[in-house]
N, C-alpha and C positions, 0 to 999 in steps of 0.2 A: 856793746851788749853781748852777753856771754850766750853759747844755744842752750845750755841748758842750767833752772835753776832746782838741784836738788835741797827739797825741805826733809831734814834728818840727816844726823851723822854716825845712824846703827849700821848694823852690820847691810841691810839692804842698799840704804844710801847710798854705803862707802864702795860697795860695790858695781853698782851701776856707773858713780862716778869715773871710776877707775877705767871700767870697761869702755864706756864712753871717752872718757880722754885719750886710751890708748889707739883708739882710732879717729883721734884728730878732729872729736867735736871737745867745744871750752866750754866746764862747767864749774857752778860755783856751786858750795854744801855752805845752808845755814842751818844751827841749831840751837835749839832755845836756854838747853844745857850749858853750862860752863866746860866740859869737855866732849871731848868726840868716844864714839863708842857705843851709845846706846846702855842695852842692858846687857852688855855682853862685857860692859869694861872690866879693867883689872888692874891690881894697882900693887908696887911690891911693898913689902911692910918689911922691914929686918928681915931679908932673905929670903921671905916667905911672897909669892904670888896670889894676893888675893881677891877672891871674884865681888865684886860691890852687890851685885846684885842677885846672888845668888848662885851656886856653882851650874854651869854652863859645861855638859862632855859632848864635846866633838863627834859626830859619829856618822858612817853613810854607808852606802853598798855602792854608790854612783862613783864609777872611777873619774870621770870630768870633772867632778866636787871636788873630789881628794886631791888629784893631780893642783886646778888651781890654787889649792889650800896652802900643797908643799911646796910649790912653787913659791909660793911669797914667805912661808918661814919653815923652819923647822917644827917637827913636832915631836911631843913627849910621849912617849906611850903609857897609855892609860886605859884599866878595865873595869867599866862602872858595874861595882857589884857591893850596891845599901845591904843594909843592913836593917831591917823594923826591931824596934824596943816597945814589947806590949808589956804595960805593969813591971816592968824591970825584969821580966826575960825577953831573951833576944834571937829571933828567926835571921834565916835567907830570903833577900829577893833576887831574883822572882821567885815564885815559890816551887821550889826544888826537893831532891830530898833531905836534903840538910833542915828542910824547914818542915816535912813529912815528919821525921823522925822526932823531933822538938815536939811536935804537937801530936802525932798518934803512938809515938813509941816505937815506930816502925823500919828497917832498913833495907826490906824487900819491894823494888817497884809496882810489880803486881800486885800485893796487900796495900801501896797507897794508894795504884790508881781504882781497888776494890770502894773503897773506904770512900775516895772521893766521889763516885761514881753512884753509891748507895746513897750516901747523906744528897745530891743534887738530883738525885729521883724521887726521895723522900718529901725533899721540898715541894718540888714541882708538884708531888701530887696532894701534898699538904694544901699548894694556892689555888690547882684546879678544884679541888675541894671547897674551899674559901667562896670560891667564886659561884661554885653550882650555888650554894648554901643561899649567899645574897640574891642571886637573881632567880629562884625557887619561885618566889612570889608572885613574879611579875613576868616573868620567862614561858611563853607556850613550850609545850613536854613535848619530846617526839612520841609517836604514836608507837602504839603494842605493833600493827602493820607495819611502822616504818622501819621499825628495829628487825625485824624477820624477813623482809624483803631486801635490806643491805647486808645483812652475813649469811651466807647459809648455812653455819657452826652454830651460831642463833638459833635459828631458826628450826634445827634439828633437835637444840634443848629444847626449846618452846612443845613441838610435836612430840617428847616423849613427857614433857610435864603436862599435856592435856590428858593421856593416856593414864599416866598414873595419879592423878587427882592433885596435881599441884595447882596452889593456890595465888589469888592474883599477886600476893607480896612475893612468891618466886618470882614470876613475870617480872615488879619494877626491877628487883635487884638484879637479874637479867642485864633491862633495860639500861640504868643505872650504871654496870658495870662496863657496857657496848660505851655510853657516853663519855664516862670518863677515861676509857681506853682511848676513844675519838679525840676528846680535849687533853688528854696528855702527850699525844703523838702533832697536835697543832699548836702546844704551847706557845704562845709571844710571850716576852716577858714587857711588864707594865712599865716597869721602873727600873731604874740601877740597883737597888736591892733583889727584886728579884731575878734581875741578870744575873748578878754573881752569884744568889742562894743557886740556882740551877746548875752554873756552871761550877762552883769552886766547892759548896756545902756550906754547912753551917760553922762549923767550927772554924773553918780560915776565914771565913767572911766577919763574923764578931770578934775575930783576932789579929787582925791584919787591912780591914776595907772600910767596916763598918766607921769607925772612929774615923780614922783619917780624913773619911771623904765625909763626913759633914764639917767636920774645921775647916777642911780646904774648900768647901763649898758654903759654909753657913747654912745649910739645912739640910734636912731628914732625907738619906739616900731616895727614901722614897718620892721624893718631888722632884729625883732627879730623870733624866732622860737614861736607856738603857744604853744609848749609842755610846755614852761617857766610858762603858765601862765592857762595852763590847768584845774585847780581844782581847782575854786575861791569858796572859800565857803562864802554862804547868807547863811544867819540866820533871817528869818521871827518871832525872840524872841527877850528879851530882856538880853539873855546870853550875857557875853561879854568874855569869857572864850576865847583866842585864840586856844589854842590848843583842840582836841577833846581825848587826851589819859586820861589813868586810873589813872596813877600817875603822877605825876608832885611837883619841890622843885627845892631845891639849896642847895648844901653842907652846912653846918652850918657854922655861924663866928666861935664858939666853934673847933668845926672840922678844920676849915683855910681854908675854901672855897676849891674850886678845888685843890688847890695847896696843900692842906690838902690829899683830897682824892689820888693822883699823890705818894704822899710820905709814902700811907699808901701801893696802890700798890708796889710802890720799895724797901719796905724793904726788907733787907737780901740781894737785887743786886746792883752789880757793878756797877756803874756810872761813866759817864768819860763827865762830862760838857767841854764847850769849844774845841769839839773834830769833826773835820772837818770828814768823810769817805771818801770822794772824793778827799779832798786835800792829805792825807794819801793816797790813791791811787795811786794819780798820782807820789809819790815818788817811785812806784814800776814800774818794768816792764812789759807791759799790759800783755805779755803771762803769768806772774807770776800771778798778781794778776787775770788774768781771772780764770784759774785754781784753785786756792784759794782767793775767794771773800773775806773769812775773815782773809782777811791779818793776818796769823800767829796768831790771836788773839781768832777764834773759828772755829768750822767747818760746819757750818753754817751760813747764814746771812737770819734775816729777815729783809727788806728794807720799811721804811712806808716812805720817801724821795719822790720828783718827779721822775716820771717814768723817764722822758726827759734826765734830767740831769745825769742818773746812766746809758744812754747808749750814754752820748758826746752830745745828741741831732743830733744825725747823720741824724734824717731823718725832724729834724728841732723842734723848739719849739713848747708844745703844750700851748693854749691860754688861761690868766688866768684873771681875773681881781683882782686888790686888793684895799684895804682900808689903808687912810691915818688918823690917830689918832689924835686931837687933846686935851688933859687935860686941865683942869684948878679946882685948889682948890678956891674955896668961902668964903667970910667971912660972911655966911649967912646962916641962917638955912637951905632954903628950896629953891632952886633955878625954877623947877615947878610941885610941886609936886604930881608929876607919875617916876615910872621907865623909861617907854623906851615913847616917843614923835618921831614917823614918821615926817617929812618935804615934805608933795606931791605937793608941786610946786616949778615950776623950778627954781623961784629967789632965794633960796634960797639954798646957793651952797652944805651944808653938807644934809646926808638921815636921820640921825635921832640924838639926844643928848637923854643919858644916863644920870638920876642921879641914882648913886650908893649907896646910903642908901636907897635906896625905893625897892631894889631888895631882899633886907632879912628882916625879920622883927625881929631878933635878933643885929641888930646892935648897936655897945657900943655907945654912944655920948661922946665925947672928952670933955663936959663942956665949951665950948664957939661957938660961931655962927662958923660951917663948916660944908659945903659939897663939894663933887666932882661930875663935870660932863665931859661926854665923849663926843667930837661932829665925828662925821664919816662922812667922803668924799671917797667915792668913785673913784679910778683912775686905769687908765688900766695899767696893772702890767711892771713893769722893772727893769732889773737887779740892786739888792738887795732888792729890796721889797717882801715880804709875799706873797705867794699863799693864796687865799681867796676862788674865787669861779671858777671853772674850766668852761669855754667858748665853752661845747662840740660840737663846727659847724661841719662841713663836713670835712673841712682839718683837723683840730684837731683830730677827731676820725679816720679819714684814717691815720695819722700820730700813735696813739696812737696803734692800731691795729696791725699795722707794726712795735712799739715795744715789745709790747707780742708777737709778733712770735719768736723776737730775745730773748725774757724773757723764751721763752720752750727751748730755747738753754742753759738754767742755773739751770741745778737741783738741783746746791746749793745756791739758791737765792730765797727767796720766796718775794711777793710784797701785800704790803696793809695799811690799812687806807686812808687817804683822796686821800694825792698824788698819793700814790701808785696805787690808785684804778682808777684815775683822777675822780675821786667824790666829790659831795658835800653832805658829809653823816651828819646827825644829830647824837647827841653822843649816842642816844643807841644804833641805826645801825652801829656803832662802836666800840663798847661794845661785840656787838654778833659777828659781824666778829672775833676781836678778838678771842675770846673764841671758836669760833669753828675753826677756822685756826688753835692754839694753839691745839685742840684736835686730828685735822687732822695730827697737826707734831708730835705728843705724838705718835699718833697707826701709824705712820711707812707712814704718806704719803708726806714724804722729795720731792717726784717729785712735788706735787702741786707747782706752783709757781705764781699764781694771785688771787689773791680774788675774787669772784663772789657776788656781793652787790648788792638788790636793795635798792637803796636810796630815802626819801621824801625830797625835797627841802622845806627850811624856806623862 
């Protein structure tokens, strides 16, 4: 019997496996997949390296990430800087001045960061406005006293408008003017639309946010959470760098892309591709297998699986959204070339195409006009489709919540990476989980059983 049985052969899996092996605990990886990898794999085509599941860019500021990374292969150097096509013209991201100038005409920092700075004042007081408007009706007023007791700038227009016959409509507008100065200086914003109208304006936001983020999400920014969209970075330069970490690459084609790195972590462990856990479960008798999660096979499990589905989903499914893949090989050199091209309007049904020879700069040419590109559609996830991106709302996380309670009821069970975490981790904050989970199970802390990540969203 092996100590440990890892369920998944992604990137979290592969890694813990490793980790553990190399200090002398025997573990076996099954996966339900046909190969090892996860969503990270990668596969070569005619010289060209490419991502299955959507392109995947390396990137961290953690030197213990990177070190482990280069330790097991080489990497490519690579600088993720998309490209958005709104109506067949085409911006910078992030949004820089390359993409100031595109849209106001502009090439001085100070005139875009005016520009931006006006329109996300405007807003704001466009919604604070919005808002007084609706709850007018139903909202108690601050009082004539309240308002003259809190400024005494107020308060001293107040005292010369008694003096000179000013009438009670000076007074609201006053009043009026105190409030919405109050609620423009306390703005929260509601939703992800009005996150970004405050922070970016209007004009980047209907040209660059708006579209995207309901295809990628399936509904009206506005049902969305503001946290989604919380950290929009400007860049008053002409950086186009998307990412701001220290390092940043891509597996080498030499290396075999991810699927390279996947196979350098598994060596020396057991694999068991095409191997269901759950469906293997259900062959047993739940008191058996609750008692021994690793069915006869280890005495331990670590589970990187969805949380939902390793407890029946008893307290119901938690919400994911996922992406539909579309390939196609080219009989052309260069289909348009960039890596990665955003689609931020709506007419356009996929969020972004991928070409795949622009993502390394090591790539072999086959000797005749090819390349591949990827287009990605966004659709809200259903039974057999891929977990993508975890939909953390109110029910989801009260549902999820209330399966880590039943997860402390499994000291032989630990849970983590993506699913496991119901996270959308980037790969080095997956890397490090790993690795310290791994060390936690190494010095004897077998009760742990949830990961604790904080994750940055892509």
């Amino acid at each position: 019997m092996k100590d440990f049985l890892i369920v998944g052969a992604g990137l979290y899996g592969s890694v813990i496996a490793h980790e553990l092996t190399r200090k002398g605990y025997s573990c076996i990886v099954i996966d339900k997949r046909g190969a090892s990898g996860g969503n990270i794999r990668t596969e070569m085509r005619e010289g060209i390296m490419v991502h299955e599941y959507g392109a995947h860019i390396f990137h961290t500021s953690d030197e213990q990430v990177w070190k482990f990374v280069t330790d097991l292969v080489p990497m490519s150097p690579f600088v993720h800087s998309p490209v958005a096509c709104f109506k067949g013209s085409f911006y910078s991201l992030p949004f820089n001045m390359h993409t100031f100038k595109a849209l106001f005409g502009t090439s001085e920092p100070e005139e875009a960061r005016a520009r931006i700075e006006k329109e996300a004042l405007e807003e704001k007081m466009r919604i604070v406005k919005e808002r007084r408007s609706k709850e007018s009706g139903s909202s108690a007023r601050t009082s004539y006293n309240d308002v003259t007791d809190q400024d005494p700038e107020v308060d001293q227009t107040c005292k010369v408008s008694r003096n000179t016959g000013t009438t009670e409509k000076n007074i609201e507008d006053i009043r009026d003017r105190f409030e919405e100065d109050r609620e423009i200086k306390e703005f929260a914003p509601a939703n992800l639309e009005e996150q970004a109208l405050v922070t970016v304006g209007r004009t980047v936001y209907e040209t660059l946010i708006k579209g995207y983020t309901a295809k990628q999400w399936g509904c009206d920014p506005r049902m969305l959470s503001a946290d989604i969209i919380k950290r929009i970075p400007i860049r008053y330069t002409y950086k186009e760098d998307y990412f701001n970490d220290r390092y940043e690459g891509l597996p080498s084609t030499e290396a075999g892309g991810y699927t390279g790195l996947i196979d350098r972590l598994l060596e020396g462990v057991e694999v068991r591709l095409d191997t269901d856990y759950l469906a293997l479960r259900e062959q047993r008798d739940p008191d058996t297998w609750y008692k021994d999660p690793g069915l006869g096979l280890a005495k331990r499990v670590i589970y990187s699986g969805a949380v939902d589905e390793f407890f029946c989903s008893c307290y119901g499914p938690l919400a994911y959204r996922s992406l539909r893949f579309e390939q196609e090989e080219l009989e052309t050199d260069d289909f348009q070339g960039h890596a990665v091209v955003n689609y931020t309007d709506s007419e356009s049904p996929f969020t972004r195409i991928i070409e795949h020879k622009h993502l390394t700069a090591d790539y072999r040419p086959s000797g005749r006009p090819f390349t591949v590109i990827t287009k990605e559609y966004p659709k809200l996830f259903a039974e057999g489709d891929e977990r993508f991106y975890p939909v953390r709302d109110n029910v989801s996380m009260e549902r999820y919540n209330k399966y880590m309670e039943l997860a402390a009821g499994c000291p032989l069970v630990a849970f983590g990476g993506r699913l496991g975490s119901y996270r959308y981790l980037d790969m080095d904050k997956v890397i490090k989980a790993a690795l310290e989970d791994a060390g936690r199970l190494r010095d004897g802390g077998e009760e742990r059983n949830t990961v604790k990540n904080d994750s940055d969203t892509v």
